[in-house]
C-alpha positions as CSV (number, residue, x, y, z in Angstrom):
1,X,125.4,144.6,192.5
2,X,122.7,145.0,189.4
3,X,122.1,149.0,189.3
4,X,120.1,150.3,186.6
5,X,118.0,153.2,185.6
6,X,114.8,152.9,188.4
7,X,116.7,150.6,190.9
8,X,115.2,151.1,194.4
9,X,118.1,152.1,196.3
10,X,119.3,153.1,200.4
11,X,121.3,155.7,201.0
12,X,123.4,156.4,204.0
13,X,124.0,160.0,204.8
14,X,127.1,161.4,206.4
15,X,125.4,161.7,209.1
16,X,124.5,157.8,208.9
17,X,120.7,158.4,208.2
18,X,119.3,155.8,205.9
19,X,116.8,157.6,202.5
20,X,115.2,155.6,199.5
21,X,116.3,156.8,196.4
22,X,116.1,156.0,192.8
23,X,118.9,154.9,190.4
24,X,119.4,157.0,187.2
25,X,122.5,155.4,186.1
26,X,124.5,152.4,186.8
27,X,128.1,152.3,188.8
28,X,130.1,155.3,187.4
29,X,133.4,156.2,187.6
30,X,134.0,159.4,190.1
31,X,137.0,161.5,190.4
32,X,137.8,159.3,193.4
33,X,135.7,156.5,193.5
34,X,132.4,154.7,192.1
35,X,129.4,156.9,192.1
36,X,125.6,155.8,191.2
37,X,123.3,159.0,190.1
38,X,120.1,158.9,192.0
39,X,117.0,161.5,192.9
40,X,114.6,161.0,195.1
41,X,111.2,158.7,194.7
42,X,108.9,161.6,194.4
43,X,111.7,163.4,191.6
44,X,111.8,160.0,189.6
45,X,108.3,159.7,189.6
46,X,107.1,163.2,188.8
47,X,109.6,163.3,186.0
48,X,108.5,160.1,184.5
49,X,105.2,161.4,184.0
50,X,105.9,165.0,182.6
51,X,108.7,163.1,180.2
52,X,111.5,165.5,181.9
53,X,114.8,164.3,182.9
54,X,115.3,164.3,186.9
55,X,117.3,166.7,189.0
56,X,120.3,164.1,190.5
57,X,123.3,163.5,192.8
58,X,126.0,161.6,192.4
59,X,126.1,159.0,195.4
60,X,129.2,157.3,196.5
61,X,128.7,153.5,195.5
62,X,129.6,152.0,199.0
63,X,126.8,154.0,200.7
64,X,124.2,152.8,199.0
65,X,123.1,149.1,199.4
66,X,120.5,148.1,196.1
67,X,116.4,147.2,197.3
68,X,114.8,146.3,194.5
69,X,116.6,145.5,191.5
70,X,115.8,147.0,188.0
């Protein structure tokens, strides 16, 4: 699984909804497991354009499944 900075990703929600989200960092080691950093679409792409750095969550790895490579 190739996640990257912009990587279309899906979350699942704990309670099992499915969101897009963007990637702001590759696989990460967590206190207890993996984590990926995402935002959401509208977040990444506001901040892209004003050159600030987006407001993210850490996201466990094995809820998220990866869209649209980077």
């Amino acid at each position: 699984m190739a996640i990257a900075q912009g990587t279309l990703v899906e979350v699942t929600t704990a309670l099992g909804e499915r969101v897009l989200m963007r990637a702001l960092s590759g696989p990460e080691k967590g206190r207890d497991f993996e984590v990926v950093w995402v935002t959401t679409e509208a977040e990444f792409d506001a901040t892209r354009e004003s050159g600030e750095e987006p407001d993210g969550i850490p996201w466990p790895v094995e809820s998220l499944r990866v869209l649209d490579p980077a």
